[in-house]
C-alpha positions as CSV (number, residue, x, y, z in Angstrom):
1,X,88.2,1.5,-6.3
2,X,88.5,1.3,-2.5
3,X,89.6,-1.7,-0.2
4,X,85.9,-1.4,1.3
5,X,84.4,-2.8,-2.4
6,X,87.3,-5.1,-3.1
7,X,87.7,-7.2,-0.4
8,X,84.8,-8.1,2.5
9,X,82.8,-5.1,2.1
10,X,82.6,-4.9,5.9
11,X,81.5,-1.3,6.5
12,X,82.4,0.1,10.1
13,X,79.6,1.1,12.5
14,X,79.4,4.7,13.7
15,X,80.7,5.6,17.3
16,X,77.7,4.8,19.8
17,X,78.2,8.1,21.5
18,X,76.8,10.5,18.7
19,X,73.5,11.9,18.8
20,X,71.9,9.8,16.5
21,X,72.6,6.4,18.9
22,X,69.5,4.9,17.6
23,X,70.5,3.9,14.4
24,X,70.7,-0.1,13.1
25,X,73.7,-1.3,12.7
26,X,76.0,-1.3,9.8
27,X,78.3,-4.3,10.4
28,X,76.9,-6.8,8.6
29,X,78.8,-7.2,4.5
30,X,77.1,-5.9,1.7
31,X,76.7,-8.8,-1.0
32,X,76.7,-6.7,-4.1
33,X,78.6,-3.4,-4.9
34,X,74.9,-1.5,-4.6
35,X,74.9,-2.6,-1.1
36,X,78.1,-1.5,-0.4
37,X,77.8,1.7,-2.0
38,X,74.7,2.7,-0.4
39,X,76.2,1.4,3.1
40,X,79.0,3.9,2.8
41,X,76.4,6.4,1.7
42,X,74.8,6.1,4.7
43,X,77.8,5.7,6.9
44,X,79.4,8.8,5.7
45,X,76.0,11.1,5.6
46,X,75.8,9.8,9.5
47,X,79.4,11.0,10.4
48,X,79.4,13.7,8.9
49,X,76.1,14.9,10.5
50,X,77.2,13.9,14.0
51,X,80.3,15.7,14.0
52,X,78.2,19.1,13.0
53,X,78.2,21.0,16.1
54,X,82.6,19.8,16.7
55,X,84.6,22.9,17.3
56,X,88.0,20.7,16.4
57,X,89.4,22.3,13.6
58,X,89.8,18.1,12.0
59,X,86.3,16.7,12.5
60,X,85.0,19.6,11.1
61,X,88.0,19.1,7.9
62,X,86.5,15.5,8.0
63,X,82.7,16.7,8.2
64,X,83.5,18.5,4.7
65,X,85.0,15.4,2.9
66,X,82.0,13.4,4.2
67,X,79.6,15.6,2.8
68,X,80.8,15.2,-0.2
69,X,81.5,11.5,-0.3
70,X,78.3,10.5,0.4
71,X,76.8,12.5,-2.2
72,X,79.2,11.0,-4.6
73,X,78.6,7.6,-3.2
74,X,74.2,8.0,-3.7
75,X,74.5,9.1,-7.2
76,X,76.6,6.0,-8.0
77,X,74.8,4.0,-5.9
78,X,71.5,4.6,-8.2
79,X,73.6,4.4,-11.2
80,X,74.9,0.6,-9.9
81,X,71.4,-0.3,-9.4
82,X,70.5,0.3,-12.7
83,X,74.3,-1.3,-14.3
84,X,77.1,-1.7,-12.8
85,X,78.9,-0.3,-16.1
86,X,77.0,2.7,-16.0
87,X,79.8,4.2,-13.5
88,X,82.8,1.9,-14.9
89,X,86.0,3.6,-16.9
90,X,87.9,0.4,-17.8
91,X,91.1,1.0,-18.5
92,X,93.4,-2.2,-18.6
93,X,96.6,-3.3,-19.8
94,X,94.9,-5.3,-22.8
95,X,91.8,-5.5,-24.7
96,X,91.0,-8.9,-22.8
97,X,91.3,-7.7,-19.4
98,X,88.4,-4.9,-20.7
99,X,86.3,-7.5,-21.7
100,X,86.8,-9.1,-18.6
101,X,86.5,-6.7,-16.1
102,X,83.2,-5.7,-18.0
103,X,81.6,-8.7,-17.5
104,X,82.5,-9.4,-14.2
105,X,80.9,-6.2,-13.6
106,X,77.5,-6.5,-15.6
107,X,77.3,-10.5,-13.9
108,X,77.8,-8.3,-10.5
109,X,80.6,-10.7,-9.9
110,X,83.6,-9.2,-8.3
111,X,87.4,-10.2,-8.5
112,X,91.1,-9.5,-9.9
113,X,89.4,-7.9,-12.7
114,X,88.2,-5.1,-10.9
115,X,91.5,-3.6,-10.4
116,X,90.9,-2.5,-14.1
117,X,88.2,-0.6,-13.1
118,X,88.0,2.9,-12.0
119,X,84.5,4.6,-11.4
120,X,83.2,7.8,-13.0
121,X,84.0,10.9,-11.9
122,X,81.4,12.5,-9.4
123,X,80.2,15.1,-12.2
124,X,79.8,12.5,-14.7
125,X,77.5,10.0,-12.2
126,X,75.4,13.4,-11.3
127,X,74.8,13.8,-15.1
128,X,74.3,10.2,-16.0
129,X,71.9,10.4,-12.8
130,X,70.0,13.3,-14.8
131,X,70.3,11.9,-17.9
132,X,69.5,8.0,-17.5
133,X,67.6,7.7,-14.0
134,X,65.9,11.1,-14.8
135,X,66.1,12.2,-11.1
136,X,67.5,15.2,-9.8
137,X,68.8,14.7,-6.6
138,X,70.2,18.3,-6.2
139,X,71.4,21.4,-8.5
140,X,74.6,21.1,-10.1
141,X,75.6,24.6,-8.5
142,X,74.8,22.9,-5.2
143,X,76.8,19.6,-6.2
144,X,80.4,22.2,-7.2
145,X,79.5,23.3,-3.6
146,X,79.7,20.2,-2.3
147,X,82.7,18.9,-4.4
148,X,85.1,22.0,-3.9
149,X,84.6,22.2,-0.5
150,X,85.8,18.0,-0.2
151,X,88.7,18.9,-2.7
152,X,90.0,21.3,-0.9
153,X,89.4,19.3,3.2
154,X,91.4,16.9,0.9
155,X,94.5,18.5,-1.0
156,X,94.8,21.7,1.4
157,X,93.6,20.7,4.3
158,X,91.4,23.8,4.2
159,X,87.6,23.7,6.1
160,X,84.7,26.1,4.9
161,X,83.4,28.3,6.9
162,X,80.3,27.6,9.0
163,X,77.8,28.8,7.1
164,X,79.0,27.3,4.2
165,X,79.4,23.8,5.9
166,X,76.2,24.0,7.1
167,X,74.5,24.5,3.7
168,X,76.6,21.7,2.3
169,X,75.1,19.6,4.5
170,X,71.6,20.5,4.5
171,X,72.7,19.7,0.1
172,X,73.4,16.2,1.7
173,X,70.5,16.1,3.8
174,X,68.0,17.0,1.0
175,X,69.3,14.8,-1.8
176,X,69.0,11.6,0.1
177,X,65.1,12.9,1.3
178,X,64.6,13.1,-2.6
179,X,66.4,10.0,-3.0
180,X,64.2,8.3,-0.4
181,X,61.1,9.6,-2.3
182,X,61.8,8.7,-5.7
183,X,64.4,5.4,-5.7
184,X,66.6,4.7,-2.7
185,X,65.6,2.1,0.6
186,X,65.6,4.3,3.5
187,X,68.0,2.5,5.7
188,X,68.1,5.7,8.1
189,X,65.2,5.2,10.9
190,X,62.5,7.6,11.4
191,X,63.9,9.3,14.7
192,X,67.3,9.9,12.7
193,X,65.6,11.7,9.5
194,X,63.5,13.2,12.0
195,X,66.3,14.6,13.7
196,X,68.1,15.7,10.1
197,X,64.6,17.6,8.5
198,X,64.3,19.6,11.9
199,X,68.3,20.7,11.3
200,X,67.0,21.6,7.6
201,X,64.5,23.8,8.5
202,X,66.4,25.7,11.3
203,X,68.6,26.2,8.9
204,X,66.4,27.5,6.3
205,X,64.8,29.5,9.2
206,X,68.3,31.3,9.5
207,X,69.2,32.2,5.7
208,X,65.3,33.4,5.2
209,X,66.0,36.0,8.7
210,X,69.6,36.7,6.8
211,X,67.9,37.6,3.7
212,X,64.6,39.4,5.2
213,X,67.3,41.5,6.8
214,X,68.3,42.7,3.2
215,X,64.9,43.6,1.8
216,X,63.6,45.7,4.6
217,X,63.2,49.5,3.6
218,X,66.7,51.2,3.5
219,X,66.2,54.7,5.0
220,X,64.2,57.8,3.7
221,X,67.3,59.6,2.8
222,X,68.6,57.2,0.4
223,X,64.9,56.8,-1.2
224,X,64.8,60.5,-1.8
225,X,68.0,60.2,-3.7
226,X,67.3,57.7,-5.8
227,X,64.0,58.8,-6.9
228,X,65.7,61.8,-7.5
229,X,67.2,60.2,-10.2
230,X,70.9,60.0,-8.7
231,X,72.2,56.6,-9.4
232,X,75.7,56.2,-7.9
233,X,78.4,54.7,-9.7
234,X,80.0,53.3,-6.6
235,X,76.6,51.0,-6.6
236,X,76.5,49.9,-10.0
237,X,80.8,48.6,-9.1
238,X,79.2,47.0,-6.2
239,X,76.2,45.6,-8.2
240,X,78.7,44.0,-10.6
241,X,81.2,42.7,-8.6
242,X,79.0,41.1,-6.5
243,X,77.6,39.0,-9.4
244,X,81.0,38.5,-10.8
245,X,81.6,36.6,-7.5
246,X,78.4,35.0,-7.9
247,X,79.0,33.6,-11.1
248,X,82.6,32.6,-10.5
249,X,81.3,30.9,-7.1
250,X,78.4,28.9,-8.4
251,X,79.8,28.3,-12.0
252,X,83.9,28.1,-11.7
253,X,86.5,30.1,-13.0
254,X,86.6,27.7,-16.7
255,X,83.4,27.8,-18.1
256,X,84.9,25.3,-20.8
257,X,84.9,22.7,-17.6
258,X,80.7,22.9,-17.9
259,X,78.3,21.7,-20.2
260,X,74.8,22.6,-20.3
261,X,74.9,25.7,-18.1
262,X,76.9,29.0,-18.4
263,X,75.9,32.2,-16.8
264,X,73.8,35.4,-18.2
265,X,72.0,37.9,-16.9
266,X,68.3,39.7,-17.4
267,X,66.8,42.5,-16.1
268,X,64.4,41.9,-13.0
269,X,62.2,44.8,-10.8
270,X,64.2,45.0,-7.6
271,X,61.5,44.1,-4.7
272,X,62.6,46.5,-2.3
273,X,62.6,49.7,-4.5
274,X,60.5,48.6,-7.5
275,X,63.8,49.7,-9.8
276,X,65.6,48.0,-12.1
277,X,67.8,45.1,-11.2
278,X,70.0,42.6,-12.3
279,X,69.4,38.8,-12.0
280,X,72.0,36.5,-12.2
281,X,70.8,33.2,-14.1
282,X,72.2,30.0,-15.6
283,X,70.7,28.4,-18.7
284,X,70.2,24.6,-18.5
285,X,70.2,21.6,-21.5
286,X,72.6,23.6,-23.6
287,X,76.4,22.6,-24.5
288,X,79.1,24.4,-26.3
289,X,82.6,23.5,-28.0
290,X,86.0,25.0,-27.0
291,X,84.9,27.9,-27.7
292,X,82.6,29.1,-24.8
293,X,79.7,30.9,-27.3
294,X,77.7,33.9,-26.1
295,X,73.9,33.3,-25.1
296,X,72.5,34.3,-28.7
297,X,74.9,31.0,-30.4
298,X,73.8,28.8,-27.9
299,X,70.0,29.6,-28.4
300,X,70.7,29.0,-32.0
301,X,72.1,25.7,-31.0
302,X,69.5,24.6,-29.3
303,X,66.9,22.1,-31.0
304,X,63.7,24.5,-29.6
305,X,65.2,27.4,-30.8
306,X,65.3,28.8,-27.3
307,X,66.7,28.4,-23.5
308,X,65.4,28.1,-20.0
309,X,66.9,31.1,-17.5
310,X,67.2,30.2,-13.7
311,X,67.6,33.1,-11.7
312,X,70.8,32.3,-9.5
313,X,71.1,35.6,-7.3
314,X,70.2,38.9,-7.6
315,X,71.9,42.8,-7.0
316,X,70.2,46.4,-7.8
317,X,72.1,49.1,-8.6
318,X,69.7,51.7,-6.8
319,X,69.1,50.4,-3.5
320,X,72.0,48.2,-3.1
321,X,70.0,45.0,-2.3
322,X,71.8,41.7,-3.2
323,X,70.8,38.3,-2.6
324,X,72.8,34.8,-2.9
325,X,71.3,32.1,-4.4
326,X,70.7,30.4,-0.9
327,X,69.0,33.3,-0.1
328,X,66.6,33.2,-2.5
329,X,66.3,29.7,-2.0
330,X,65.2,30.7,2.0
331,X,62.7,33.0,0.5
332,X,61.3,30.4,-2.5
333,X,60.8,28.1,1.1
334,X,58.7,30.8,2.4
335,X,56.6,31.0,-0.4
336,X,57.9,34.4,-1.9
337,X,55.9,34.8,-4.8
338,X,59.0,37.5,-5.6
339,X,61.9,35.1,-5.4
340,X,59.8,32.1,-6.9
341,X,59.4,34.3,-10.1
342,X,63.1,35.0,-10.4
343,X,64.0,31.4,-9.9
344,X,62.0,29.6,-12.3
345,X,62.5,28.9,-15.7
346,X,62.3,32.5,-17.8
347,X,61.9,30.9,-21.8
348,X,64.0,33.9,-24.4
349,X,64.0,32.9,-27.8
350,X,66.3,34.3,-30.2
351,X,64.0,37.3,-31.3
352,X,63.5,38.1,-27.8
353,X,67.1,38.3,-27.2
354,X,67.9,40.5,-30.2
355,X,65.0,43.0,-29.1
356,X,66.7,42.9,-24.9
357,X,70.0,42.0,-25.1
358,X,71.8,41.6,-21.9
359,X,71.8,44.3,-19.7
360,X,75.5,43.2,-18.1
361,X,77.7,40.4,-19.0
362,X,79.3,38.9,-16.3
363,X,83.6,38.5,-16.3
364,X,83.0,34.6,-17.0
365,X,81.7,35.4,-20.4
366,X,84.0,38.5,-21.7
């Protein structure tokens, strides 16, 4: 557990000469471990918001492990709130020491015990966040975002690129707005969440122009192929490697690391040239053994005999449109009644998967 929790709790203030200079001050010391975890929440989501627009190849390294810190400190945060054991792995010398680090921690009283005690791990609080607070802050795809791109600012000293950075923080930026709405004080002042929904949007504003770029009409020539009935076999490799990427980005190389989701695909009309495409999804509330099952076991796992498929990202073999999942998620912002279809919840039982199976199993799953 860090220094910051064990001893005074005194959490540093911000540098006055960010943009966000407005802000109250964070010097005063937390009396509980809540307070001190939503402080460095705070303190980390500010820093790492300030230091955005840096060019210097270590504060944007440090913008990356911020990011991810401060998700990781929220979700425990509202887990604290609700118990203080709910984000505890005791593991001491002796049975007694676990009893009493335990109840030091569930009488929110804090001393040599605690260096017994080492908190959960950031996937575990987002799922006990899910499971027990019933919120959800952000996607779990979004949260692996987040994480990897800390791990590796961390271990290899490596920064994402801009885009990417950007997105992770707009993750940030949206899961304390949710967190604000449903559970968590809002210690940031008006002018400062202000200042972080306008970034959101802009942002938004830039993947939606990325991704209206993709879906305007390719040209005549390359129509009058297709509808000719020439489908390329360069464009069906491109159409799968793209969503082999996909899946490996938003899912991981080990799908025995996950449980819940694993990746599948469905057939889905292409909106630019009204063929047939190829939607990447994820199925959530499912969960597998060592052996990672197919789609049709885990729908006969499931207690309603069926599963939930969230369209992730999309590629068409005919016209060569692909879209990422933030993509689509600048589109669902705009209202797109096209990308809002692929993205929610598409039910398949197990008849209905028998009658369509897949039309291409990603890499992941073979």
């Amino acid at each position: 557990m860090p220094d910051w929790v064990r001893s005074s709790y005194e959490i540093r203030g911000v540098d006055k000469g960010d943009n966000l200079s407005d802000k109250p001050a964070m010097n005063d010391k937390p009396a509980t471990l809540a307070t001190a975890l939503l402080h460095a929440a705070h303190e980390n989501a500010r820093t790492a918001f300030s230091g955005k627009d840096s060019k210097a190849f270590h504060s944007r390294l440090q913008a990356a492990v911020q990011v991810g810190s401060s998700i990781e400190y929220l979700l425990k945060f509202l887990l604290v709130s609700e118990s203080p054991l709910l984000v505890a792995e005791v593991r001491p010398s002796n049975v007694k020491s676990a009893i009493q680090a335990r109840i030091a921690l569930s009488r929110d009283f804090y001393g040599s015990h605690l260096a017994d005690v080492k908190s959960c791990s950031v996937d575990d609080a987002f799922l006990m966040v899910q499971e027990v607070l019933g919120l959800r802050l952000l996607r779990q795809t979004e949260l692996l975002a987040v994480t990897r791109a800390r791990n590796a600012a961390i271990h290899l000293a490596v920064v994402p690129d801009s885009g990417e950075q950007e997105d992770n923080l707009c993750t940030m930026i949206s899961a304390f707005e949710y967190a604000f709405r449903n559970r968590l004080p809002a210690i940031f002042s008006m002018s400062e969440r202000e200042v972080m929904r306008r970034y959101v949007e802009r942002r938004m504003e830039v993947r939606y122009e990325a991704a209206e770029e993709k879906v305007r009409p390719a040209k005549k020539e390359a129509f009058g192929q297709i509808d000719a009935g020439i489908l390329s076999e360069r464009m069906i490799a491109r159409q799968r490697d793209f969503l082999d990427s996909q899946a490996e980005h938003i899912f991981g190389a080990d799908m025995r690391l996950w449980n819940g989701e694993f990746p599948t695909t469905r057939n889905f009309v292409c909106m630019r040239c009204g063929r047939q495409g190829i939607a990447l999804c994820w199925a959530e509330g499912v969960s597998f053994d060592e052996h990672t099952p197919g789609p049709r076991e885990i729908i006969e796992e499931d207690g309603d005999g069926g599963v939930g498929l969230y369209g992730m990202a999309f590629a068409c073999s005919w016209c060569g449109l692909t879209l990422t999942s933030n993509e689509l998620l600048a589109l669902d912002s705009k209202k797109d009644p096209w990308a809002a279809s692929l993205m929610e919840p598409h039910p398949m039982t197990e008849e209905q998967y028998v009658a369509e199976p897949e039309p291409y199993t990603v890499k992941l799953l073979q």
